[in-house]
Each structure stands twice: as structure tokens, then as C-alpha cells.
C-alpha positions as protocol buffer text, in pm:
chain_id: "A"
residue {
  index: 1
  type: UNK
  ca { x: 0 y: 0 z: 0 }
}
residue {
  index: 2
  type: UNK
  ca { x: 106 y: 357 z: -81 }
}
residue {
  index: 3
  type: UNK
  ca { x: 293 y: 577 z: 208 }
}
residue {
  index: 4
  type: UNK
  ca { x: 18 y: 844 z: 84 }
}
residue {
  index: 5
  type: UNK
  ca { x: -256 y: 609 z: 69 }
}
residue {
  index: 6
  type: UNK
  ca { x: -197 y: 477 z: 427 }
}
residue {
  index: 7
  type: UNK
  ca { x: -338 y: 777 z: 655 }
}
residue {
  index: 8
  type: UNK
  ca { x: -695 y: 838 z: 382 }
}
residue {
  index: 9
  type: UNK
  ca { x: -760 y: 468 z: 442 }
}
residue {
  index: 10
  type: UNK
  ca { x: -722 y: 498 z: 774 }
}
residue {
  index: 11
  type: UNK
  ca { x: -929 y: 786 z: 857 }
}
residue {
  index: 12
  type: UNK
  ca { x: -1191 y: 653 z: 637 }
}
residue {
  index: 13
  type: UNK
  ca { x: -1183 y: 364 z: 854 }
}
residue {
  index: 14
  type: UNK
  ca { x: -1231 y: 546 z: 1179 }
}
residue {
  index: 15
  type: UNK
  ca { x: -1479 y: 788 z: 1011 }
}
residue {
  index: 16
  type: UNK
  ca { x: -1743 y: 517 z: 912 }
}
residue {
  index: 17
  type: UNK
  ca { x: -1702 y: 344 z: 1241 }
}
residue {
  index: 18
  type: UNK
  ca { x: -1795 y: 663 z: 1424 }
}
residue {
  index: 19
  type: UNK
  ca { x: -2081 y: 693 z: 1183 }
}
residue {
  index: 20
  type: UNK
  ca { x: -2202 y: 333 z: 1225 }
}
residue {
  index: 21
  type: UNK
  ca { x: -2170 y: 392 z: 1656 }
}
residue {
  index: 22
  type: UNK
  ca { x: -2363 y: 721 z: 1626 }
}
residue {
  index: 23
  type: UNK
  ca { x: -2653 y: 528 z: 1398 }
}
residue {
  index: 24
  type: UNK
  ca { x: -2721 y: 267 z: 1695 }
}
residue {
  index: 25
  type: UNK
  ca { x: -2821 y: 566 z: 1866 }
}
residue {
  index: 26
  type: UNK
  ca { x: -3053 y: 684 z: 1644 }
}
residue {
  index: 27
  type: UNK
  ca { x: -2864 y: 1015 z: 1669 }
}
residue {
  index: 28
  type: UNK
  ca { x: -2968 y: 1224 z: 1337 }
}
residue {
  index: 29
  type: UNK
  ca { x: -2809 y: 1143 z: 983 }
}
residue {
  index: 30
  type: UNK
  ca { x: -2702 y: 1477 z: 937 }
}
residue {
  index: 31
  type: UNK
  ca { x: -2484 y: 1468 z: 1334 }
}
residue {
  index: 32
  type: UNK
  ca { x: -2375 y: 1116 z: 1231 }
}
residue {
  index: 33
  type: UNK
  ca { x: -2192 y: 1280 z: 927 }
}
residue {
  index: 34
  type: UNK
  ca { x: -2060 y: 1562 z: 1103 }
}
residue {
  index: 35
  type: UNK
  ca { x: -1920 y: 1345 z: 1393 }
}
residue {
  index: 36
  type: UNK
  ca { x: -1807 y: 1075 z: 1136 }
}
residue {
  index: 37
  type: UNK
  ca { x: -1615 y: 1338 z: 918 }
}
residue {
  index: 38
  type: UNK
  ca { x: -1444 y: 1481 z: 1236 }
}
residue {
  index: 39
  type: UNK
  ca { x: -1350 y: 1126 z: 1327 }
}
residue {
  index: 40
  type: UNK
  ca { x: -1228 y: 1071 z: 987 }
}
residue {
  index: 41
  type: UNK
  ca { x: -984 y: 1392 z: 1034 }
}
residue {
  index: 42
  type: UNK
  ca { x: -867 y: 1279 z: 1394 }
}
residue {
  index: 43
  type: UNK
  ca { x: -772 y: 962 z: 1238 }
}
residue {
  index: 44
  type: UNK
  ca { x: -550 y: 1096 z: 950 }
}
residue {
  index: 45
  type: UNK
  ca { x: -381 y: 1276 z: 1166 }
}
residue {
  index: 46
  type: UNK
  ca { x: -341 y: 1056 z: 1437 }
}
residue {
  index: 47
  type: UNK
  ca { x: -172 y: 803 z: 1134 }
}
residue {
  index: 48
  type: UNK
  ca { x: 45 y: 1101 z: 1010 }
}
residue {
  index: 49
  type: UNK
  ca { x: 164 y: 1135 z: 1378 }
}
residue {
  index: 50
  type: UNK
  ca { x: 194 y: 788 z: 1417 }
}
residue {
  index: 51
  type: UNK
  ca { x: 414 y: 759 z: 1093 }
}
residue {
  index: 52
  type: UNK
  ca { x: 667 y: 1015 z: 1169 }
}
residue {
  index: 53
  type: UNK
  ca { x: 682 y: 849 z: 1522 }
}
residue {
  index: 54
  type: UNK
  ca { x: 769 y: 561 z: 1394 }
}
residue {
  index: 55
  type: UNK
  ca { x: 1059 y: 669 z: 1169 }
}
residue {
  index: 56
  type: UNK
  ca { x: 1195 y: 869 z: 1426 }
}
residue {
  index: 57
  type: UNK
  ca { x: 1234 y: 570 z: 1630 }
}
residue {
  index: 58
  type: UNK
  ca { x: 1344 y: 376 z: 1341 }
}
residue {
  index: 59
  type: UNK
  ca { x: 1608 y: 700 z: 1327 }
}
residue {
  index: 60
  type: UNK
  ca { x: 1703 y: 696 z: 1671 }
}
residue {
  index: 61
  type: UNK
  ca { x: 1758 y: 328 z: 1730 }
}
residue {
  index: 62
  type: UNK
  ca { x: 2002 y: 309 z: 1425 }
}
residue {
  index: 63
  type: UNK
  ca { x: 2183 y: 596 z: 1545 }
}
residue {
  index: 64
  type: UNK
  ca { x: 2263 y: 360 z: 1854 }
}
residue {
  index: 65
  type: UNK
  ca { x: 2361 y: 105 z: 1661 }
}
residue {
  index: 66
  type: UNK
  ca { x: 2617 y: 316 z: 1448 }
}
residue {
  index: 67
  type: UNK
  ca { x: 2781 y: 430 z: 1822 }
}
């Protein structure tokens, strides 16, 4: 999978669960979508984030290794 792919999947993925949650509660369509497509923004940033983490670490531990 694409690096750029990676973080639209994911906040897709976290948007339609928060839209599926807010349907059990018979909350209305229109707040489902709004609280979905904020969900959907938290989670693509939360994978950016998460990403840059990660190769930081990645960064840092090799750095060790080289001293």
C-alpha cells in the first residue's frame, strides 16, 4: 500500500465506524456525518503522527547502533 494512501484509508476507517456507533443511537443522519467526518480527520492525523513516530524511532535506534 502507498505511504500516501496509508493515513486516507485509515481515517476513512475510523470515520465510518464513528458513523455506524452514532446510527445505533438513532442520533440524526445529518450529526452522524458531522461526527463521522471529524473522526475521519482525527484519524489521519493521528496516522500522520503515528508515521513520523515511527521513523523517528526507526532514526534513533540506528543511530545507537552506528555508536
Amino acid at each position: 500500500m502507498p505511504k500516501k494512501l496509508k493515513p486516507f484509508l485509515e481515517g476513512l476507517a475510523v470515520g465510518c465506524v464513528f458513523i455506524s456507533i452514532t446510527m445505533l443511537f438513532q442520533i440524526p443522519l445529518y450529526m452522524s456525518f458531522i461526527i463521522g467526518a471529524l473522526a475521519a480527520l482525527g484519524g489521519y492525523r493521528n496516522s500522520i503522527k503515528m508515521d513520523k513516530e515511527k521513523v523517528a524511532k526507526k532514526q534513533q535506534h540506528q543511530s545507537k547502533e552506528v555508536e
